[in-house]
C-alpha positions as CSV (number, residue, x, y, z in Angstrom):
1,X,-25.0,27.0,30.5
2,X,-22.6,24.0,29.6
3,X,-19.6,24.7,26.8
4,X,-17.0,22.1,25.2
5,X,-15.2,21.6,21.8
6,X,-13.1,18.8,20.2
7,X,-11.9,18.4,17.0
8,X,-12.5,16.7,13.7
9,X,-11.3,17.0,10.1
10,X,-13.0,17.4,6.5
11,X,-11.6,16.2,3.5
12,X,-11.9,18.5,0.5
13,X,-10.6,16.5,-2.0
14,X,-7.9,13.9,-1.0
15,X,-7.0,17.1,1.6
16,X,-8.2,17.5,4.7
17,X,-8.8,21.0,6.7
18,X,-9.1,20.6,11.1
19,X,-12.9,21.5,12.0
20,X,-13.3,22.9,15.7
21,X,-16.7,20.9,17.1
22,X,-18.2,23.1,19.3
23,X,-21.3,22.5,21.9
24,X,-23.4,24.9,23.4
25,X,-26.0,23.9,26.3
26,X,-28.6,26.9,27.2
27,X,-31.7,27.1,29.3
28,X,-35.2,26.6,27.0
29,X,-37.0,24.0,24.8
30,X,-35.6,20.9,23.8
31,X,-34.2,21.4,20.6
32,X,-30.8,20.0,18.3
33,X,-29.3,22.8,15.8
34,X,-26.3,21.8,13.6
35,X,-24.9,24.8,12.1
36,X,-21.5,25.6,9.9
37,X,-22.5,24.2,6.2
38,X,-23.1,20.7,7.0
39,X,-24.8,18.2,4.1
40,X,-27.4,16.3,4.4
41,X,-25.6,13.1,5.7
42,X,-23.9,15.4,8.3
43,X,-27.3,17.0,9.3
44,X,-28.7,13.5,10.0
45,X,-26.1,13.2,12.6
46,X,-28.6,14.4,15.2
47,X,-30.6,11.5,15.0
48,X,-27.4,8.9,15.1
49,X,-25.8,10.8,17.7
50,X,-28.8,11.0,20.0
51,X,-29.7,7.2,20.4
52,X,-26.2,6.8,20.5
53,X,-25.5,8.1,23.5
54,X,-29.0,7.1,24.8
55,X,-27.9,3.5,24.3
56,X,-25.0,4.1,25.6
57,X,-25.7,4.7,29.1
58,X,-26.1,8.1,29.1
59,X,-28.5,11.0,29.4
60,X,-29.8,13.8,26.2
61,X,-29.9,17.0,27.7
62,X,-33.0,18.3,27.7
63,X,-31.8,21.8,26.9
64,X,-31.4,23.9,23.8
65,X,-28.4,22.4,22.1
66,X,-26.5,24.4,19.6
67,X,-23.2,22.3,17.6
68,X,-21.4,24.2,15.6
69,X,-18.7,23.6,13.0
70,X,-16.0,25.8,12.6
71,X,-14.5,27.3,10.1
72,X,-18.0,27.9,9.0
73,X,-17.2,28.4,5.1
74,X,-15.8,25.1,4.4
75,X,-18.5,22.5,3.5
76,X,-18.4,19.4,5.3
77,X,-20.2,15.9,4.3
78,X,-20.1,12.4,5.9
79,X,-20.6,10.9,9.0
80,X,-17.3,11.0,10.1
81,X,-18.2,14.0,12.5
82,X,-20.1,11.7,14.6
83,X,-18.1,10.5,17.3
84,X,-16.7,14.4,17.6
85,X,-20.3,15.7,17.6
86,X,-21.2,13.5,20.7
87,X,-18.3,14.1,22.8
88,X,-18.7,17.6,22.6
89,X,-22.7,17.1,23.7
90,X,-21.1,15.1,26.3
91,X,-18.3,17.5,27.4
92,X,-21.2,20.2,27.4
93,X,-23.5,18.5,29.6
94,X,-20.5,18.2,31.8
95,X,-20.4,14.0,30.9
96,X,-16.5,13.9,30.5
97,X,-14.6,16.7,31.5
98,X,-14.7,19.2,28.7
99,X,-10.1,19.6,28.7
100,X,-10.1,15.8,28.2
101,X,-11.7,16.2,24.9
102,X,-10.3,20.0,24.3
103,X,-6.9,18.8,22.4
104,X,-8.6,15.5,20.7
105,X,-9.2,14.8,16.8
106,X,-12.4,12.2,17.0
107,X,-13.3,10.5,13.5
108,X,-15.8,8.0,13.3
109,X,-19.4,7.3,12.5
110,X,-21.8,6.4,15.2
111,X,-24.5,3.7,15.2
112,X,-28.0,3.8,16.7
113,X,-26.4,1.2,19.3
114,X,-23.2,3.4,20.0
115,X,-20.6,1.1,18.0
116,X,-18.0,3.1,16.4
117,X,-18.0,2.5,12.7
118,X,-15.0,3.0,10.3
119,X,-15.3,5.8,7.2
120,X,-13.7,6.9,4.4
121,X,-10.3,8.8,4.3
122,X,-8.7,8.6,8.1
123,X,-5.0,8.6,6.5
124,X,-5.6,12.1,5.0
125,X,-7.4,13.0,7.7
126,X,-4.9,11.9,10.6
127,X,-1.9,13.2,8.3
128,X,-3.8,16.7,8.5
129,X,-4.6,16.9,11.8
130,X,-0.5,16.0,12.4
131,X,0.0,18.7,10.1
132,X,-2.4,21.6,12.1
133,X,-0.3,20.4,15.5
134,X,-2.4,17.5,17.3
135,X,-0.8,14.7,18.5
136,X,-4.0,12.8,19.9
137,X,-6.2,11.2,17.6
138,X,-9.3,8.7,18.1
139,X,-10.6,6.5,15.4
140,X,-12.4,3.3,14.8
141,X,-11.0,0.4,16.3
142,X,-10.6,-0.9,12.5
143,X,-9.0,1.8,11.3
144,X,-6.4,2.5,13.7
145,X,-3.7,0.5,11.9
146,X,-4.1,3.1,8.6
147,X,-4.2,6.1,11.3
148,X,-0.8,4.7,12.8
149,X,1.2,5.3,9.5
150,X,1.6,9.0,10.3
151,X,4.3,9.2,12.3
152,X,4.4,11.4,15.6
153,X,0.3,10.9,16.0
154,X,-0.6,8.6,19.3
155,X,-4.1,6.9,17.7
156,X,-6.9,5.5,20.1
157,X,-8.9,3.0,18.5
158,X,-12.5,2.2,20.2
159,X,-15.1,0.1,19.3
160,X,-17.9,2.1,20.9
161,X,-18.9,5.2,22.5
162,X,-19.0,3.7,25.5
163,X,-15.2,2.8,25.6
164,X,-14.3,6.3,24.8
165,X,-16.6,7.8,27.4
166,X,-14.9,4.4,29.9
167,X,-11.1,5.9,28.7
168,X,-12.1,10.1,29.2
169,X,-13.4,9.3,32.7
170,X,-10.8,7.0,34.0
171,X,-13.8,4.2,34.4
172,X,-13.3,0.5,33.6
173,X,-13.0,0.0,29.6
174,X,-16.3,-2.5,28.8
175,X,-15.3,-5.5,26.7
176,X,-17.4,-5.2,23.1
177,X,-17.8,-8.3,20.7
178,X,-15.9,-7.8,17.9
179,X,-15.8,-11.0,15.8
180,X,-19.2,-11.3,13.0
181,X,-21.1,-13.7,13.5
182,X,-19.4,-16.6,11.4
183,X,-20.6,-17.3,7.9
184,X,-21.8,-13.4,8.1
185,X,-19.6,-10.4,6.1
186,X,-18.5,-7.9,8.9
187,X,-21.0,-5.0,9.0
188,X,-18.5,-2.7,10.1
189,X,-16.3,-2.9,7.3
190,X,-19.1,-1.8,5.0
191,X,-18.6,2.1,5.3
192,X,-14.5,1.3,3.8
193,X,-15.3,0.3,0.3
194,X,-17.7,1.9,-2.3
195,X,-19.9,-1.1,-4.0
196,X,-17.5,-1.4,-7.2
197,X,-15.5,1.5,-6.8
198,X,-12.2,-0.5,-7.3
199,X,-13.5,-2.4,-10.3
200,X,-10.6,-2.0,-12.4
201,X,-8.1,-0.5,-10.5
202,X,-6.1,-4.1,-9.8
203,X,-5.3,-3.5,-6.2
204,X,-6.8,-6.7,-4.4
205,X,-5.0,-8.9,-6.3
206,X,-2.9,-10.0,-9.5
207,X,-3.4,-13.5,-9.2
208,X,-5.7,-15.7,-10.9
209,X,-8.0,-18.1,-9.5
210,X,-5.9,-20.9,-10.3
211,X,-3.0,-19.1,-8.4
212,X,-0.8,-17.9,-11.6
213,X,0.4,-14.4,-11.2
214,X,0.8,-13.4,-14.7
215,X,4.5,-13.0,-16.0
216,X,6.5,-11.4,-18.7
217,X,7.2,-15.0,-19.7
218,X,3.8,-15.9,-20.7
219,X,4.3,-13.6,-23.6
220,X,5.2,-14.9,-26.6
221,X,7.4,-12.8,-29.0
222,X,6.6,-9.1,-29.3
223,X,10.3,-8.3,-28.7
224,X,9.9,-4.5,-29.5
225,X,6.9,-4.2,-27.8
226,X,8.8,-6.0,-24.4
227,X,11.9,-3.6,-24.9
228,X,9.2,-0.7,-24.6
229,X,7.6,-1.9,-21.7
230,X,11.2,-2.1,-20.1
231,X,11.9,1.2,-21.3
232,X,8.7,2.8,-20.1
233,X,9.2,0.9,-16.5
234,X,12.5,2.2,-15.6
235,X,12.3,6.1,-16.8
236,X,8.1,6.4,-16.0
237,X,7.9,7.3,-20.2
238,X,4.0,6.7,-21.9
239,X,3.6,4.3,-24.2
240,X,0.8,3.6,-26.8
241,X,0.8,0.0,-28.1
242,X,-0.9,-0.4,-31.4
243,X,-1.8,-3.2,-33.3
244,X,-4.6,-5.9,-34.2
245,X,-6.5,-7.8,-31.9
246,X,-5.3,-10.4,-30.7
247,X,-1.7,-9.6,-31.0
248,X,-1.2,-9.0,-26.7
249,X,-1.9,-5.3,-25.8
250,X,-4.0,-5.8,-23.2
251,X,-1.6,-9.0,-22.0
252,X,1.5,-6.3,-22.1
253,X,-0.3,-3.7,-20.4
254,X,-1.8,-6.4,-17.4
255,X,2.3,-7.3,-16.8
256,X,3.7,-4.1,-16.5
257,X,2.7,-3.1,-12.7
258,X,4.8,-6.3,-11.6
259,X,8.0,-5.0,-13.7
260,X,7.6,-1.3,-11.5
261,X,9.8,-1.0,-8.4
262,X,7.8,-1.0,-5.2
263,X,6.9,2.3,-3.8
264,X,8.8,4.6,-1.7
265,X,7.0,5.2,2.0
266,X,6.5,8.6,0.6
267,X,4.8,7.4,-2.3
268,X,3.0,5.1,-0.4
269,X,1.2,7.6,2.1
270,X,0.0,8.9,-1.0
271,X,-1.3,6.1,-3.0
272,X,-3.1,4.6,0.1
273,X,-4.1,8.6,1.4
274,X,-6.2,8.6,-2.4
275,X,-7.8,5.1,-2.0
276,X,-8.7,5.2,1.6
277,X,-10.7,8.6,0.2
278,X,-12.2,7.0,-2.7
279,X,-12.9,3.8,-1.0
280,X,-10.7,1.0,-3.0
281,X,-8.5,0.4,0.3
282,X,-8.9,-3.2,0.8
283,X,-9.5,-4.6,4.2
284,X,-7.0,-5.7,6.0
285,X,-4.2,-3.6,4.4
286,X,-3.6,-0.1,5.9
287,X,-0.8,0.8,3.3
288,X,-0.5,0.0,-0.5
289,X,2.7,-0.9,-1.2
290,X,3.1,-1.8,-5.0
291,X,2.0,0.4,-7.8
292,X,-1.9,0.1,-8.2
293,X,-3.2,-0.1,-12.1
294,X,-6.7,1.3,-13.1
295,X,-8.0,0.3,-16.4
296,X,-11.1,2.4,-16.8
297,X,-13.8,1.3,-19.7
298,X,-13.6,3.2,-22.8
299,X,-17.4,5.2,-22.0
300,X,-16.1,6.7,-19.4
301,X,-17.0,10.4,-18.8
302,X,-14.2,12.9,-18.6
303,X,-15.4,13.4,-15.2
304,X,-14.9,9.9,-14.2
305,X,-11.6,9.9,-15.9
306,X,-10.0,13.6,-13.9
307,X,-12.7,13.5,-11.3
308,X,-15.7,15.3,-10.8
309,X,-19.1,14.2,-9.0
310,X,-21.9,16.5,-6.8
311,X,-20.7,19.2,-4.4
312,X,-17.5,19.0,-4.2
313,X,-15.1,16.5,-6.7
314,X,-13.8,13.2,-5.6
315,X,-10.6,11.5,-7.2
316,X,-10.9,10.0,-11.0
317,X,-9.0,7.4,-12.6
318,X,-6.1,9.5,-13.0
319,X,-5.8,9.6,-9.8
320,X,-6.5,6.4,-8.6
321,X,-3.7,5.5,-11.1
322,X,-1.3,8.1,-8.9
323,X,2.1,6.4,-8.8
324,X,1.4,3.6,-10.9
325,X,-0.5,2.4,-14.2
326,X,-3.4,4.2,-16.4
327,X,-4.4,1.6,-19.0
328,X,-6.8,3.4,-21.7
329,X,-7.7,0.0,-23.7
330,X,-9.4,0.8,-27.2
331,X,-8.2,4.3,-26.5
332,X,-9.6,5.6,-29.5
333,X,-13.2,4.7,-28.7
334,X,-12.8,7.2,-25.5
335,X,-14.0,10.6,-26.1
336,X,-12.0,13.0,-27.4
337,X,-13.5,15.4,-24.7
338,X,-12.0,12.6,-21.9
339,X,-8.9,11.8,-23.7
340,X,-7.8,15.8,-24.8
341,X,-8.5,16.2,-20.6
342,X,-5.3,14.0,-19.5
343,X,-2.9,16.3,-21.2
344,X,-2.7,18.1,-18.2
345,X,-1.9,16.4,-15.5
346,X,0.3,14.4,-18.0
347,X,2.8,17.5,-17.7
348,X,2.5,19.1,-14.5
349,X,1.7,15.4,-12.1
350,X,-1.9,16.8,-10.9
351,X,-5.6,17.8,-11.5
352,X,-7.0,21.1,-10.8
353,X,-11.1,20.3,-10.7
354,X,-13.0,23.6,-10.7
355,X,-16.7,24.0,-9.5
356,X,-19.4,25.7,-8.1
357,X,-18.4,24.0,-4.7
358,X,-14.9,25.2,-4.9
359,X,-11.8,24.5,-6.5
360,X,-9.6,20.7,-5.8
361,X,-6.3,19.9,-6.7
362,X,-6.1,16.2,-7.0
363,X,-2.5,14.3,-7.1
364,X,-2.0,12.4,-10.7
365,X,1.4,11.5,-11.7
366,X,0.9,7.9,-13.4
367,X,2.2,6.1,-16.7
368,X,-0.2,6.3,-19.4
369,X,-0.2,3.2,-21.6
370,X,-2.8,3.6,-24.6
371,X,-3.7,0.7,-26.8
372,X,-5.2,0.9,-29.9
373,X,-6.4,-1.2,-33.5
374,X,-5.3,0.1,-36.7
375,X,-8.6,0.8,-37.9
376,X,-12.0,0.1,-37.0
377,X,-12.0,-3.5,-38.0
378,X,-8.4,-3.9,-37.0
379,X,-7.0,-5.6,-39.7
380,X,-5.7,-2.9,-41.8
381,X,-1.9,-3.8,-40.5
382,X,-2.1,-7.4,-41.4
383,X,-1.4,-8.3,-44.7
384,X,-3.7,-10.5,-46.6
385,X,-6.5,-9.9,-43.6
386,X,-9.2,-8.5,-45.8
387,X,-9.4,-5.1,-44.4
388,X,-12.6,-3.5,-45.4
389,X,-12.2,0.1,-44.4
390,X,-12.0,2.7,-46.7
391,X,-9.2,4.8,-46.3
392,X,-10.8,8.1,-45.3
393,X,-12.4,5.9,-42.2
394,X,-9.2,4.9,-41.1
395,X,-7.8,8.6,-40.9
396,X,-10.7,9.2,-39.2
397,X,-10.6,6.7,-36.9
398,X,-6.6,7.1,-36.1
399,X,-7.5,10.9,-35.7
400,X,-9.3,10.4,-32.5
401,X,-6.1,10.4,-30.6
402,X,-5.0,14.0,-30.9
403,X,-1.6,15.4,-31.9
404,X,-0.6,17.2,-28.8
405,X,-2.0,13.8,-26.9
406,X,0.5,11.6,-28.9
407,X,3.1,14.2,-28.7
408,X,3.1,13.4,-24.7
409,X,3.2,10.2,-25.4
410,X,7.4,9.4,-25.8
411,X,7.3,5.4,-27.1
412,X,5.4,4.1,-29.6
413,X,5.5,0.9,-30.7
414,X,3.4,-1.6,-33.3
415,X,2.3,-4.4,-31.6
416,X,2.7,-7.5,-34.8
417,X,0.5,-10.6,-35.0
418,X,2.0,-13.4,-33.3
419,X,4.1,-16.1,-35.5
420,X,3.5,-19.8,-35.5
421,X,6.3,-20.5,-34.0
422,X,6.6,-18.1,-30.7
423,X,2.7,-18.9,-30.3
424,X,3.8,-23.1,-30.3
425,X,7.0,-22.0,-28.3
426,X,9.2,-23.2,-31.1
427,X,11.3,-19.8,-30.8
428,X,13.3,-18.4,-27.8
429,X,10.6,-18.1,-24.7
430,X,11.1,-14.3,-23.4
431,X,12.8,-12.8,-19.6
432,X,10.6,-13.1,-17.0
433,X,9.5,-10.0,-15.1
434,X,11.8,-11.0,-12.2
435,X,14.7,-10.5,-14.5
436,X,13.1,-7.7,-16.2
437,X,12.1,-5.7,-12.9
438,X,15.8,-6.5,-11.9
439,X,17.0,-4.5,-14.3
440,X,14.2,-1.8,-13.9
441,X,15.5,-1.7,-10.2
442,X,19.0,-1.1,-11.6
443,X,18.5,1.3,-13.9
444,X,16.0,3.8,-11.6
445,X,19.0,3.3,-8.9
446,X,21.6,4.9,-11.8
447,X,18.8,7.8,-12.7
448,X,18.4,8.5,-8.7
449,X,21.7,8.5,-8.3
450,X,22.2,11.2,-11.3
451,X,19.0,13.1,-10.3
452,X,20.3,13.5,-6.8
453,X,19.2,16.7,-4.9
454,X,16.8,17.8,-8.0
455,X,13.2,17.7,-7.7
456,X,12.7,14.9,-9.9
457,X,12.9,11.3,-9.6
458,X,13.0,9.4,-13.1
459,X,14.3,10.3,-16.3
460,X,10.8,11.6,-17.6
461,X,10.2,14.5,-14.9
462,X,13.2,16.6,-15.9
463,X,12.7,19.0,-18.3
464,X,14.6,19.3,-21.3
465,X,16.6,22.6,-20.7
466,X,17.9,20.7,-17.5
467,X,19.0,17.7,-19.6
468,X,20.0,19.6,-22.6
469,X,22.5,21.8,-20.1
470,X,23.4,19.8,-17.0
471,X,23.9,16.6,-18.6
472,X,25.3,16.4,-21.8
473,X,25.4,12.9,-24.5
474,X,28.1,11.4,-25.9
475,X,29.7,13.5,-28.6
476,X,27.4,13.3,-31.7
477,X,24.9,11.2,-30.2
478,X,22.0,13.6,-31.2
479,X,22.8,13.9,-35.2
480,X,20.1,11.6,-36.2
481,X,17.3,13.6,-33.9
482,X,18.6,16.7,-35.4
483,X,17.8,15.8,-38.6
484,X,14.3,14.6,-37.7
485,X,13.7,18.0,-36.4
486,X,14.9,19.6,-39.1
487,X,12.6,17.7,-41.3
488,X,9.5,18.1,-39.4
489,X,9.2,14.6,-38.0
490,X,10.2,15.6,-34.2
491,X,8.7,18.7,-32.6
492,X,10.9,20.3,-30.0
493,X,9.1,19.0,-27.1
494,X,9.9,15.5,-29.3
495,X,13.8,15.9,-29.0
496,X,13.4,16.4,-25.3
497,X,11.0,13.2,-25.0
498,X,13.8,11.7,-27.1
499,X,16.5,12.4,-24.7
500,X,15.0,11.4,-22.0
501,X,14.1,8.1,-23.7
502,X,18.0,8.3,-24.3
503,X,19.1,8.6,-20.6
504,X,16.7,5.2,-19.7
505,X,18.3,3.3,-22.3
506,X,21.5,4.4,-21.4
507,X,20.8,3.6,-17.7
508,X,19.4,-0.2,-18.2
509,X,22.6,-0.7,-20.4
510,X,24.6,0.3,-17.8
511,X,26.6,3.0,-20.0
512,X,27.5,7.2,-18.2
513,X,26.4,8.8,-21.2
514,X,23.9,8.2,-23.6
515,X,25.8,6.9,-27.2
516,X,24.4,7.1,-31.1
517,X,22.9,3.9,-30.5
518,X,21.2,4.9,-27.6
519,X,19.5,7.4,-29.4
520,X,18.6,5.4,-32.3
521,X,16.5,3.3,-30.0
522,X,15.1,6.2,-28.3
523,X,14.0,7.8,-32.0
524,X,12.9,4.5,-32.9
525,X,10.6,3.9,-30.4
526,X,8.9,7.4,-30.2
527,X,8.5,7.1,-34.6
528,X,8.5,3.7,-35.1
529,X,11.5,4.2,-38.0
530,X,14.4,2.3,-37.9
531,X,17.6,4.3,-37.4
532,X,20.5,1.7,-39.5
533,X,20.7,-1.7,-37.6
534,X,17.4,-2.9,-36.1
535,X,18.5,-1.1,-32.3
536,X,16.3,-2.6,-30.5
537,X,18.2,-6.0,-31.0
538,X,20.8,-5.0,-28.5
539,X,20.7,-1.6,-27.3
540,X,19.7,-2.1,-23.7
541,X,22.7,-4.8,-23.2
């Protein structure tokens, strides 16, 4: 009777938990069991990992074989239990010496011909099994660049079983082509990235064909809706842009990943931890380093928007959008099933998914920018436009974006037709987003400053009672939102949102405390009324 285990690890969620891979050789028929709740891609493992190590040189036993996965209660999927499945067959049939492979975490999925072939999700996976204790970990060769970002972890990359089985028995490693055939895509890369899966979420690139990365500059006019942008860059604030077509929404919305600071290394691990799981991790790139931007298509499902899918749920857009930019274009035309959904993790910075396969907390702290028409036609804004839609229609149609959805939302801003004369380039040609992300730099370097050993990192995460008591505003600042609230125009949670807005206007102008015009702005820009002079003209200098 032969024994051996290794080590492996299954995601649950963008999680992963350490599974023990045990192999047990006893005398009687020839047979291959796979117990501890496998799927049916893991159950097909028998097959791969058979001619796999047939092809490789070596020898099936021709025993009763028993694998089992352990902890037996969490489901497991994928064929990223391969390579661990076959070493412990090996170990067990007394191959490789069973304490070579004792203290290992193997991921990878096998081929018929014994290449090693990368999967989904080996950041999570390697930062769990750092987290459980193991500092050896073996991965495909073409993964072992994202596996090398944990720290502390010594990563193996092979290209076949047969290298592994040359490096566990001391025996000279066999040279394996790696290079595709030219003119052919890579066949190994084909298990990294889901067939459109990153449709949408801007990460390959943000340049155009002709090589023009779009810029702040290219905007013409809209100075309101640029001071938001800057506003809701540098203090991570939502922002819903509304106006007619045509009038540069979507054009806004496109430039504002460039004006965000790039991400911490913290923030990073995350970002590329979600995509490697989801399969949007581009080639070539182990670790995302700016803020990635997912602009999802007004049908989508509530599930695909918090995440959902069979068995066990896998990120949605929200979290794709983790650390960076959701863009809901034509938000009203979302359901109000998907849209009433986000108010969640718009608070609290997360998901919880709950199904009959058990219960995923997904990461989701992103900047929401909506954009909506006026009405169905879109014209109901423009003056002498001809809108058609009867009044009761446009209630209707603005009602689809709920109260306590808006009320999350702090800036708000009418997006105008543009004039003759910015559109020709006759008037003043705007900042560029290097000048404009300068300043966004600035400002989230005062805030970090201020925030400094507190939970929270920008203006938007602290909570009111915290800026209402720790920090206090210049002397009078507040009147005008008092008043508001007084009225019924601001809600309580709207003073808060306005005082944060406050603090990020405050800290792109430079100024300690946030003054009355400060304020003004902030009020202006979550109600879209004009406190005295037009603030906007020169509150952020």
């Amino acid at each position: 009777m032969g024994f051996a285990r290794t080590c492996s690890v299954a995601l649950v969620g963008v999680e992963g938990v350490v599974v023990e891979v045990q192999a047990d050789l006893e005398p009687g028929v020839a047979a291959f069991t796979l117990v501890g709740l496998p799927d049916k891609s893991l159950v097909e493992s028998r097959d791969r990992v058979r001619a796999a190590i047939v092809n490789s040189g070596g020898e099936w036993p021709q025993k009763k074989l028993t694998v089992g996965l352990s902890p037996a209660s969490v489901p497991k999927s994928g064929s990223g239990f391969d390579l661990a499945v076959a070493c412990s067959v090996l170990g067990a049939a007394e191959r490789i010496d069973p304490q070579a492979i004792a203290d290992l975490v193997l991921i990878g999925e096998l081929g018929l011909d014994g290449r090693v072939r990368p999967v989904r999700g080996v950041l999570p996976a390697v930062l769990a099994a750092a987290e459980a204790g193991y500092r050896q970990v073996v991965v495909p060769e073409r993964t072992a660049g994202e596996a090398s970002l944990v720290p502390g972890v010594s990563v193996l990359g092979v290209r076949s079983l047969r290298q592994l089985i040359a490096v566990l028995t001391g025996e000279a490693v066999p040279e394996e082509p790696q290079e595709p055939l030219q003119g052919r895509p890579d066949a190994m890369l084909a298990g990294l990235m889901v067939p459109g899966a990153g449709v949408g979420t801007g990460l390959a690139t943000r340049t155009t064909a002709d090589g023009h990365r779009p810029d702040l500059a290219d905007v013409a006019g809209q100075t309101a809706a640029r001071t938001a942008l800057e506003v809701a860059a540098a203090g991570g604030h939502h922002l819903l842009l509304q106006g007619p077509p045509g009038a540069g929404k979507t054009m806004l919305a496109e430039r504002l990943p460039a004006v965000l600071p790039p991400l911490t290394a913290q923030e990073s691990l995350e970002v590329t931890a979600i995509h490697s799981v989801a399969g949007i991790l581009p080639p070539g790139e182990p670790l995302v380093h700016t803020a990635p931007y997912c602009a999802p298509h007004h049908s989508a499902t509530m599930q695909s928007l918090v995440g959902g899918g069979n068995g066990l749920p896998r990120p949605g857009a929200v979290s794709l959008a983790h650390r960076g930019i959701l863009f809901l274009d034509e938000a009203p035309e979302f359901s109000g099933r998907a849209l009433d959904a986000l108010r969640q993790p718009l608070e609290s910075g997360h998901v919880v998914v709950a199904r009959s396969a058990g219960v995923v907390r997904l990461p989701a702290r992103f900047l929401m920018v909506l954009a909506a028409n006026p009405c169905p036609c879109g014209r109901h804004t423009v003056n002498g436009a001809g809108c058609e839609c009867p009044p009761s229609v446009i209630r209707r149609y603005q009602s689809r974006l709920s109260g306590p959805l808006l009320d999350r939302v702090d800036l708000r801003v009418d997006v105008q037709p543009v004039g003759r004369a910015d559109l020709l380039g006759q008037g003043d040609r705007g900042e560029s987003t290097e000048v404009v992300a300068a300043r966004v730099r600035e400002a989230r370097a005062r805030s970090a400053a201020r925030l400094s050993g507190t939970p929270w990192a920008v203006n938007s995460q602290v909570p009111g009672h915290e800026l209402r008591t720790r920090w206090s505003v210049a002397p009078g600042a507040l009147a005008a939102a008092e008043r508001d609230l007084e009225r019924g125009l601001l809600t309580a949670r709207g003073v808060d949102r306005v005082l944060r807005v406050a603090w990020t206007v405050a800290d792109l102008a430079g100024s300690d405390l946030p003054q009355a015009h400060h304020v003004d702005l902030a009020l202006e820009l979550r109600t879209g009324i004009a406190h005295g002079a037009r603030a906007a003209a020169g509150a952020l200098s």
